[in-house]
VOPAGU-2260 file (C-alpha; in pm, 1 decimal, decimal comma):
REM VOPAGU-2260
SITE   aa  ch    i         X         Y         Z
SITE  UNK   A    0    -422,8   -5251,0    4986,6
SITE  UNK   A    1    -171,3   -5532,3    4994,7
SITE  UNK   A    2     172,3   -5613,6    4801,4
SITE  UNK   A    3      78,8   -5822,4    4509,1
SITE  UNK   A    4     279,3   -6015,4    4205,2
SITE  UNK   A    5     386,3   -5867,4    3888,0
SITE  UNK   A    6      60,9   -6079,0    3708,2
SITE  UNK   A    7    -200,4   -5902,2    3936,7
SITE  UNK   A    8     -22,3   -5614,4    3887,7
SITE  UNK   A    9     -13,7   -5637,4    3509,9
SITE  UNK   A   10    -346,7   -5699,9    3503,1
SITE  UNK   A   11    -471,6   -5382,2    3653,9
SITE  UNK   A   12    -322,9   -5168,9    3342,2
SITE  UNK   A   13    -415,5   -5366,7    3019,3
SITE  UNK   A   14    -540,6   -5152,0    2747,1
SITE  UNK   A   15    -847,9   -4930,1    2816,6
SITE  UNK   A   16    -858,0   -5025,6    3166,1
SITE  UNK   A   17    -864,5   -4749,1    3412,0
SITE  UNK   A   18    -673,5   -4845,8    3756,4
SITE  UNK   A   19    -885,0   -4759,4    4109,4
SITE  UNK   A   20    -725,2   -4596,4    4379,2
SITE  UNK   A   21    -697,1   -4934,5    4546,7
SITE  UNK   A   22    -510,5   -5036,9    4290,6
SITE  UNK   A   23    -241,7   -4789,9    4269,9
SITE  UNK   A   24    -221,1   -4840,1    4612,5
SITE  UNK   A   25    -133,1   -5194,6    4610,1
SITE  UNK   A   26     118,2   -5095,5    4257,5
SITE  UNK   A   27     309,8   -4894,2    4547,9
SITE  UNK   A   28     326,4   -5122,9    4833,9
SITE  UNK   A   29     464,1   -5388,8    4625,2
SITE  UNK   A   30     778,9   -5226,4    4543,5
SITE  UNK   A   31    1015,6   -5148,3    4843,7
SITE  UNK   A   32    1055,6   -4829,0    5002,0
SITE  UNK   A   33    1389,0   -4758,7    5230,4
SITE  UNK   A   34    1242,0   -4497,0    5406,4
SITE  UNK   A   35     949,2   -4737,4    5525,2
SITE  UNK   A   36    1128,3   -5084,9    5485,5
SITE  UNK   A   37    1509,0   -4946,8    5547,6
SITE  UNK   A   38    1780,0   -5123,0    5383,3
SITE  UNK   A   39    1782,8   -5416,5    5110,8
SITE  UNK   A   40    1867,0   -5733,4    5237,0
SITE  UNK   A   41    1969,6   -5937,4    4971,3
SITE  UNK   A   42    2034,4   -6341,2    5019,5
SITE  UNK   A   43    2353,7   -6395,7    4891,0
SITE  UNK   A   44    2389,7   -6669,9    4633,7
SITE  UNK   A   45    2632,2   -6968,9    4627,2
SITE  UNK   A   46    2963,5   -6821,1    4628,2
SITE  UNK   A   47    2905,7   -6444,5    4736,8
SITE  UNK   A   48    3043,4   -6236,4    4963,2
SITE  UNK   A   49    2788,3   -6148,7    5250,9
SITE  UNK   A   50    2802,4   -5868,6    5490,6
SITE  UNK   A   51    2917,1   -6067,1    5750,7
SITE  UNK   A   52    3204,2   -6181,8    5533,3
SITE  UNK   A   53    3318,8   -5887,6    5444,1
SITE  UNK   A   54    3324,6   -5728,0    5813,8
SITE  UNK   A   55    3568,2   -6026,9    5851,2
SITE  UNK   A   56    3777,0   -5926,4    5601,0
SITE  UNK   A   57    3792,3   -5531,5    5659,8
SITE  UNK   A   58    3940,2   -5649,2    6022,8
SITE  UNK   A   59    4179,6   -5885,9    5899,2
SITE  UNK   A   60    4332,5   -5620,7    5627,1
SITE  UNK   A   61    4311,8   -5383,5    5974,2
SITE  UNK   A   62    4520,2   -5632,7    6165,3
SITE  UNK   A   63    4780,6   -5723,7    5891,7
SITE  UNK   A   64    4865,3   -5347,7    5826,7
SITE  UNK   A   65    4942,1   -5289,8    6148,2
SITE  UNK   A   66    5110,6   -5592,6    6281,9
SITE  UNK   A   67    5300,3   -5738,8    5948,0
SITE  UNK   A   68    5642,5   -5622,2    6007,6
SITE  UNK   A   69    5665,3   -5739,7    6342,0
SITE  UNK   A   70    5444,1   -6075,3    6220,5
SITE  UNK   A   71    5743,6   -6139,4    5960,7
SITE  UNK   A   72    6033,2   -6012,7    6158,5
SITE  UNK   A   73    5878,7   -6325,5    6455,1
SITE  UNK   A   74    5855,3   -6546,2    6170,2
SITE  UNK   A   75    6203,0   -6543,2    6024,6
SITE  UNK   A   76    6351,5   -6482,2    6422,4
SITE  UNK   A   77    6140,0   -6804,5    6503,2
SITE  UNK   A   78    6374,9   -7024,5    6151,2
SITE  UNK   A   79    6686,5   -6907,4    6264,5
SITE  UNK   A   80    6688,8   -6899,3    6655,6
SITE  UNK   A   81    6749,8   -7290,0    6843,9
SITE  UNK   A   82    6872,5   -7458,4    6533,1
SITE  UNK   A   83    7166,4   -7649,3    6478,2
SITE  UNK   A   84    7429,3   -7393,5    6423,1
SITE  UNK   A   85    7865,5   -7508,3    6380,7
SITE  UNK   A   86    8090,9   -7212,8    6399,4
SITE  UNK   A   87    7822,5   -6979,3    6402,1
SITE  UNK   A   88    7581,1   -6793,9    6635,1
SITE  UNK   A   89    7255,5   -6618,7    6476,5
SITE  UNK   A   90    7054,3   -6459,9    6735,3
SITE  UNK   A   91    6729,4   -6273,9    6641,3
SITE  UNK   A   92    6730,1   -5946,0    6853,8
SITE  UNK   A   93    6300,2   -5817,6    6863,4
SITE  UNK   A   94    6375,4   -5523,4    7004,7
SITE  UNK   A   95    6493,4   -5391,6    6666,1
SITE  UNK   A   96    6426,2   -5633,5    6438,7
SITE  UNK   A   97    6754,5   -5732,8    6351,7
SITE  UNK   A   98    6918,0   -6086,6    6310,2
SITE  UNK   A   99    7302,2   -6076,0    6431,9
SITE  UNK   A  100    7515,0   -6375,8    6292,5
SITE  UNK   A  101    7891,1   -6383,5    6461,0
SITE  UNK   A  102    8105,6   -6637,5    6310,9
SITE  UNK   A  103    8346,5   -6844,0    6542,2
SITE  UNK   A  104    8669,3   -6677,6    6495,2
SITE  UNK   A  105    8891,5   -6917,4    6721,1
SITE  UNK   A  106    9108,0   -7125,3    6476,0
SITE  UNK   A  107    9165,3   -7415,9    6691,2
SITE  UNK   A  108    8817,0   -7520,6    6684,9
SITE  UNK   A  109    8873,2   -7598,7    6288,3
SITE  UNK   A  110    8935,0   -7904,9    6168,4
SITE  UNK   A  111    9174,1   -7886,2    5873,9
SITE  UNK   A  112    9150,4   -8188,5    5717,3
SITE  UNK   A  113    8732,1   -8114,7    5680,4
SITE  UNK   A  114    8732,4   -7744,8    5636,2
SITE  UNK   A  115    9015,5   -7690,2    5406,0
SITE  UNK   A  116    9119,2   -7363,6    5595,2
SITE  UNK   A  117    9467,0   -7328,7    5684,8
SITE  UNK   A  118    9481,7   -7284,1    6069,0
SITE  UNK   A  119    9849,5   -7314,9    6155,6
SITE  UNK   A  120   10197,5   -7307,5    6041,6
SITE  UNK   A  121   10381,2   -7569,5    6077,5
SITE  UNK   A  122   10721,9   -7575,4    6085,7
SITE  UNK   A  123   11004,8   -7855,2    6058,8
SITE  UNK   A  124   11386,2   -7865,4    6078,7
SITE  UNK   A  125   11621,5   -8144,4    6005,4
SITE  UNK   A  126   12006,7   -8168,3    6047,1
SITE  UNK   A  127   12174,5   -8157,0    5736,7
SITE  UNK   A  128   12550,2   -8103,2    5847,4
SITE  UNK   A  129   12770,2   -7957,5    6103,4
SITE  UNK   A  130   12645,3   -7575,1    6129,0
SITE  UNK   A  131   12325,8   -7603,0    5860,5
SITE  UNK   A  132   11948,3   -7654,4    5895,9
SITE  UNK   A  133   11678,9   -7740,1    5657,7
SITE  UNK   A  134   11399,8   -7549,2    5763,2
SITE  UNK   A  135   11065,6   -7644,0    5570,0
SITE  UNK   A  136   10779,5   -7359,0    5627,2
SITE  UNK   A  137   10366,8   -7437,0    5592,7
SITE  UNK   A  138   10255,5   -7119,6    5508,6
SITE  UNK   A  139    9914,8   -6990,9    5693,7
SITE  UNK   A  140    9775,2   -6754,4    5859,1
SITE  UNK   A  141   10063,8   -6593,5    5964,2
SITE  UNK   A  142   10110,6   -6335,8    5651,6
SITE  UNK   A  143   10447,6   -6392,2    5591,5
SITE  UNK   A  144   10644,5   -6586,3    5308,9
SITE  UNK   A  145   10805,7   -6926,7    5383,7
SITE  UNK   A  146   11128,2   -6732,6    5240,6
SITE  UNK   A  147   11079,5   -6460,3    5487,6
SITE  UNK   A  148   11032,5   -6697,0    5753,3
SITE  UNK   A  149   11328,8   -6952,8    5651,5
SITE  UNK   A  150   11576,9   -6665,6    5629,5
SITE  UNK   A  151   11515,5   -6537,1    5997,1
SITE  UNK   A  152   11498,0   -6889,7    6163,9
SITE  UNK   A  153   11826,2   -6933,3    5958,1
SITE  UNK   A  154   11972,4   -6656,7    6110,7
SITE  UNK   A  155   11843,1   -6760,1    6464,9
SITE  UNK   A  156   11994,2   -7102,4    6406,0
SITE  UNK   A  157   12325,6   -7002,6    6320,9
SITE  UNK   A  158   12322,4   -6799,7    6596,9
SITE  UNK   A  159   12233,1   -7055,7    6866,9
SITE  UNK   A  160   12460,6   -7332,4    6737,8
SITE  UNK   A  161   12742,9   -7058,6    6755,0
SITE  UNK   A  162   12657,0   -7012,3    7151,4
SITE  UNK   A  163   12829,9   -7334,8    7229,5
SITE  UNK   A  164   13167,5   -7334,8    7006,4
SITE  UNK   A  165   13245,2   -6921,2    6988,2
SITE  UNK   A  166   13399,2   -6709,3    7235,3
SITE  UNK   A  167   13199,3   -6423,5    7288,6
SITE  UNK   A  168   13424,9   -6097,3    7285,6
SITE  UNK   A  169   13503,9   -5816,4    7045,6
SITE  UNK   A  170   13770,0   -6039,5    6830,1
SITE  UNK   A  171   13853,2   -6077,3    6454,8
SITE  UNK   A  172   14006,3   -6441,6    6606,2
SITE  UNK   A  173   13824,2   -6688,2    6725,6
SITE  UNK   A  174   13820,0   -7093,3    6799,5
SITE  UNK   A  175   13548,7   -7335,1    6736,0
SITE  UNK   A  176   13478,1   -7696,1    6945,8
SITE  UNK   A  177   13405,4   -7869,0    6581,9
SITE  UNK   A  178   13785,8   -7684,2    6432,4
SITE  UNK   A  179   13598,8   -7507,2    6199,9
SITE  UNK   A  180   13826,7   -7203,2    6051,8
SITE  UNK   A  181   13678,5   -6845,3    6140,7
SITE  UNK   A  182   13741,2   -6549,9    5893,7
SITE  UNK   A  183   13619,4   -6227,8    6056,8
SITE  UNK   A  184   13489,7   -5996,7    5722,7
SITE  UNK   A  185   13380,9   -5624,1    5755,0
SITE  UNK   A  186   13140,0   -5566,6    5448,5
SITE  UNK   A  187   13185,1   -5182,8    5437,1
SITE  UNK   A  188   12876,6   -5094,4    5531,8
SITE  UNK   A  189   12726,2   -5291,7    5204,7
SITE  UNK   A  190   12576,4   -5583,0    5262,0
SITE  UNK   A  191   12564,0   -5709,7    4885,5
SITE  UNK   A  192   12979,5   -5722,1    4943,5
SITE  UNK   A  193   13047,1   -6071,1    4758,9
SITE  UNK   A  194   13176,9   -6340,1    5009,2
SITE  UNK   A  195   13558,5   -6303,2    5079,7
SITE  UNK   A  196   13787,7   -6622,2    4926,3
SITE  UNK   A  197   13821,7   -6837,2    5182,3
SITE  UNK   A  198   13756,0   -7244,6    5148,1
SITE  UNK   A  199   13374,5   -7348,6    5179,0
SITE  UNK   A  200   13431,3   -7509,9    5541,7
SITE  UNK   A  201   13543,1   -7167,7    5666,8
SITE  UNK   A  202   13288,4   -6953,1    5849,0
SITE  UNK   A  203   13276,5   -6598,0    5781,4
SITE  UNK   A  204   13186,5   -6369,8    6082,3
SITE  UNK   A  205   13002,2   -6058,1    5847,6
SITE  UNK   A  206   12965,7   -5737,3    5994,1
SITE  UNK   A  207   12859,8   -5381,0    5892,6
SITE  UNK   A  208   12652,0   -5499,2    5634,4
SITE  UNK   A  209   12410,7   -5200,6    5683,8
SITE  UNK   A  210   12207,7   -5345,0    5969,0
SITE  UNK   A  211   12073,3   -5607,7    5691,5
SITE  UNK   A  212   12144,0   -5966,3    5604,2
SITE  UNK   A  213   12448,0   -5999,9    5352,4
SITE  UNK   A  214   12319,5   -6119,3    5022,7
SITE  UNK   A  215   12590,0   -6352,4    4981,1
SITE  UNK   A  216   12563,2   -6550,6    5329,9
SITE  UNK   A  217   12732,7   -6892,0    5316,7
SITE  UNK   A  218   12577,5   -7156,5    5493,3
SITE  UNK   A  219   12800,9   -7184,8    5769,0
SITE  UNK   A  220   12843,7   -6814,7    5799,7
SITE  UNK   A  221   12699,2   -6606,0    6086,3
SITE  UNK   A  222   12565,6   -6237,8    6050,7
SITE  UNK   A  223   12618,3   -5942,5    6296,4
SITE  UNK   A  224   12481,9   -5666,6    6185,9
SITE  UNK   A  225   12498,2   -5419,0    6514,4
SITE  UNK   A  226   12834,1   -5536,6    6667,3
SITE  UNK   A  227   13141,0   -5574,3    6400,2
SITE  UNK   A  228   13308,3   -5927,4    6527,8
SITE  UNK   A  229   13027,7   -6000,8    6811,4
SITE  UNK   A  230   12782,8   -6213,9    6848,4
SITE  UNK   A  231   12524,2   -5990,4    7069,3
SITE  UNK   A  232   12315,9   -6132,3    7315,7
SITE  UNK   A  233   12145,0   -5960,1    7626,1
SITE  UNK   A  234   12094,1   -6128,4    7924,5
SITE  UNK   A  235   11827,2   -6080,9    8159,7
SITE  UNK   A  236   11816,8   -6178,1    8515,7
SITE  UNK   A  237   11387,7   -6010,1    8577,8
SITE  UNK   A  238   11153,6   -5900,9    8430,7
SITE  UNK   A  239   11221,3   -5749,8    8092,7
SITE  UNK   A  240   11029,1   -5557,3    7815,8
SITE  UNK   A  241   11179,1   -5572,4    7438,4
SITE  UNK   A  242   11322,0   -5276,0    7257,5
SITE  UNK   A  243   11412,3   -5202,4    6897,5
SITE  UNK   A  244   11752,5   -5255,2    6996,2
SITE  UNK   A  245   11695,0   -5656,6    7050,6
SITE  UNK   A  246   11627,9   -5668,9    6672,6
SITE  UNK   A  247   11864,8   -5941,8    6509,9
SITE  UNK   A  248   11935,1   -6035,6    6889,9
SITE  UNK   A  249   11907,7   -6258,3    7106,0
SITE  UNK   A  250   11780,4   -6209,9    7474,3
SITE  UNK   A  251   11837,2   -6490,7    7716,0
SITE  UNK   A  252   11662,2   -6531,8    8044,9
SITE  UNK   A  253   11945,7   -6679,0    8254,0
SITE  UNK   A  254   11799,9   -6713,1    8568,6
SITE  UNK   A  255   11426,7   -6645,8    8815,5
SITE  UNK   A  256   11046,8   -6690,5    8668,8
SITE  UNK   A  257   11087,0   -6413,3    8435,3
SITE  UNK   A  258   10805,8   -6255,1    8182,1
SITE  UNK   A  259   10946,1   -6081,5    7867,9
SITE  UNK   A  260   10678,9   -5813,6    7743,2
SITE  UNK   A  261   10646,8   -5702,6    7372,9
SITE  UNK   A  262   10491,7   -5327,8    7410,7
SITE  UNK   A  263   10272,1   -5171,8    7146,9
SITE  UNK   A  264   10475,5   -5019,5    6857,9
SITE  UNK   A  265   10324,2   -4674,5    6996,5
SITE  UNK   A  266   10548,1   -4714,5    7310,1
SITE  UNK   A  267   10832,2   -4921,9    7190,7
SITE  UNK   A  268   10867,8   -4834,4    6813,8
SITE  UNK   A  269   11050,8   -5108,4    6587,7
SITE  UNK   A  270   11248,8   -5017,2    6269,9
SITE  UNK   A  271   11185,7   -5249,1    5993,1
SITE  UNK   A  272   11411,2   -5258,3    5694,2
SITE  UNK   A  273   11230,5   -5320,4    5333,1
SITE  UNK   A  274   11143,8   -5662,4    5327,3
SITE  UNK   A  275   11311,7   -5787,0    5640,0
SITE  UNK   A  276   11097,4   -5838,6    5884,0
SITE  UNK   A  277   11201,5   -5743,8    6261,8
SITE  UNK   A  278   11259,4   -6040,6    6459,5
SITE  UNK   A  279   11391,2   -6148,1    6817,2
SITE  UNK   A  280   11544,5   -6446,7    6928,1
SITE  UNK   A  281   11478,7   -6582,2    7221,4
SITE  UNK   A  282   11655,9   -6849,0    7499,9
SITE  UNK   A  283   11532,8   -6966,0    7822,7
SITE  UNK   A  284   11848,1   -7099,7    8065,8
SITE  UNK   A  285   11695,1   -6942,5    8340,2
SITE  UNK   A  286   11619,8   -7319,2    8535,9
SITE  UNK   A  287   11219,7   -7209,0    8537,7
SITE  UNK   A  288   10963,1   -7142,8    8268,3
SITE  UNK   A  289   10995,5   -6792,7    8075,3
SITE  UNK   A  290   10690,0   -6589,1    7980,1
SITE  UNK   A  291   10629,7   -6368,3    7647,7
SITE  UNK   A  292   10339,2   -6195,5    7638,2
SITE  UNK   A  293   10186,9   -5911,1    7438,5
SITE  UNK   A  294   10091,3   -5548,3    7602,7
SITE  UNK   A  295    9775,2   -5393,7    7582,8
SITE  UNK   A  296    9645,5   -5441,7    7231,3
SITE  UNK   A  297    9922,3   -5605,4    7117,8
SITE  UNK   A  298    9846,9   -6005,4    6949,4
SITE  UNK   A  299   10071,5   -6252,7    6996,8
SITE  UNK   A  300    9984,0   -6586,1    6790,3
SITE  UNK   A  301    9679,4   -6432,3    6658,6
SITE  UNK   A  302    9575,8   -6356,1    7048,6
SITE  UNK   A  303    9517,0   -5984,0    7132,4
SITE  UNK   A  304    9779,7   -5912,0    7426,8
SITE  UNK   A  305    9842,1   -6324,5    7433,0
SITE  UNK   A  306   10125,4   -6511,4    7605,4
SITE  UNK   A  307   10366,8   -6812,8    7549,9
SITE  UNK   A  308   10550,0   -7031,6    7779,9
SITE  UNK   A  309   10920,7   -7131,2    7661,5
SITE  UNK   A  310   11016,4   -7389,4    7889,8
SITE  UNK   A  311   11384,7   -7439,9    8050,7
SITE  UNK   A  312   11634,2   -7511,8    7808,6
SITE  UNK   A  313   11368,0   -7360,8    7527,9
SITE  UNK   A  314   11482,4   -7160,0    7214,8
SITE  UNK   A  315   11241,1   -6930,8    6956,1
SITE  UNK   A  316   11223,7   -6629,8    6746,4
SITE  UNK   A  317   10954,7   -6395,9    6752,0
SITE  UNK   A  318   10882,1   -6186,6    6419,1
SITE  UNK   A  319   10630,7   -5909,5    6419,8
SITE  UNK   A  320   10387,9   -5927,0    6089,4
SITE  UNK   A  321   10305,6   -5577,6    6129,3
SITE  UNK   A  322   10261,4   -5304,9    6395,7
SITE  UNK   A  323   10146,9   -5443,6    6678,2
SITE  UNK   A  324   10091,6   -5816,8    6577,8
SITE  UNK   A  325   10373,9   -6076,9    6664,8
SITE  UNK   A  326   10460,7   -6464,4    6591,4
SITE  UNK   A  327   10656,9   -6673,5    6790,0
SITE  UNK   A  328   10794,1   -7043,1    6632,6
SITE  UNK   A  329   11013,0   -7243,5    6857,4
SITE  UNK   A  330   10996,1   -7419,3    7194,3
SITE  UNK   A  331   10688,2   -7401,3    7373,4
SITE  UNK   A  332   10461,3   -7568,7    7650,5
């Protein structure tokens, strides 16, 4: 009783014949039996998957649904971590999988002439008669209009070349080193009063023009708009923090190495009249430098609770662009 082919085995049942027990017996041990022979081993062809293959695969699907998040989350961290990287810093953080990307924010580091950003104002002034200023503005960053801007360095200019040639009392008469005739003009509280008639080369001294700048400001004129016939400014001999009195002011260091603060609008409140923007003048004759610098949370030059140094001799104006944030344009070092 042995396994034999399929022609021996055909060959035991042709027609008529009658199989032996032997021969059934060897019918049966030809074919495979599992529970004598146990599983079919079958010899994979060209091409086919065998078992071993496919044990390969079942622990490779096993790894990759367990581990592809993190496996794609390395990847992409791997691309964007110790690469070349201007004005930016990407930084892949594993712990959560995140990629943070903080862009450089400091405006000096720009260079304008590549980037086409606008990183400064720039202002220029050039003498165009006795008592006027042309004042050309480069708008940027700073959020206010060149008009804005021109119309409270104006003031400030008027202001400072009056500081040599005016004598500074409660007057409606006063005399000028360059003999130019002084008309002293109260508005009546309206400051869109048209310009009395006096000749062009006469300056008008406005006042009580509602705390505003008089619409119809000649270019020699000078506006005071707290003190009818006075030219107010406050001088400071230490240490000194600004107040919404100073507005349309000017405060002069006159003498010690003095800081001038500007305190957050929540301790020193301004008042702003529609579109004028509160400003401050500022003079150093104080024989030392003079420091302006922001409080807490207050930005000065774009630099939260920042500083400038106005030298000896040094003139500005600071104008706040909105609560708490402040410019300064004039002399610095």
């Amino acid at each position: 009783m042995a396994q034999q082919n399929r022609t021996t085995l055909k060959g035991y049942f042709n027609t008529g014949d009658t199989p032996t027990e032997a021969q059934f017996a060897d019918l049966i041990d030809s074919f495979h039996n599992p529970s004598n022979d146990g599983a079919v081993q079958v010899q994979p062809s060209e091409g086919a998957f065998a078992n071993g293959d496919k044990t390969k695969l079942d622990g490779i699907a096993t790894g990759a649904t367990a581990n592809s998040d993190e496996s794609i989350q390395d990847l992409v961290g791997a691309m964007l971590t110790g690469n070349t990287e201007t004005r930016i810093t990407v930084t892949y953080q594993d712990a959560d999988g995140t990629i943070d990307f903080v862009v450089d924010n400091d405006l000096s580091n720009y260079d304008n002439t590549t980037s086409g950003f606008a990183v400064a104002a720039t202002l220029a002034s050039a003498s165009v008669g006795d008592g006027a200023a042309l004042v050309g503005y480069d708008n940027a960053d700073s959020g206010l209009s060149a008009t804005t801007v021109k119309a409270a360095l104006d003031e400030l200019d008027t202001d400072i070349n009056d500081l040599g040639s005016m004598a500074l009392e409660d007057t409606s008469s006063y005399t000028t080193s360059t003999n130019l005739p002084v008309n002293y003009y109260d508005a009546g509280d309206d400051k869109t009063a048209a310009r009395p008639s006096v000749p062009t080369a006469t300056r008008v001294l406005w006042a009580n023009t509602e705390g505003l700048p008089p619409d119809n400001l000649g270019v020699n004129d000078t506006w005071d708009g707290y003190y009818a016939g006075s030219l107010l400014i406050s001088d400071k001999t230490a240490a000194y923090s600004f107040v919404d009195a100073d507005r349309g002011t000017i405060v002069r260091a006159t003498s010690g190495t003095l800081t001038f603060t500007i305190d957050p609008n929540a301790t020193t409140a301004w008042t702003a009249a529609t579109g004028i923007p509160v400003s401050v003048g500022v003079v150093n004759d104080s024989g030392n430098n003079l420091t302006i610098q922001g409080g807490t949370g207050v930005s000065v030059n774009g630099a939260s609770a920042g500083s400038v140094t106005v030298p000896d001799g040094g003139t500005g104006l600071l104008i706040r662009n909105s609560s708490d944030d402040w410019s300064y344009y004039g002399d610095a070092s």
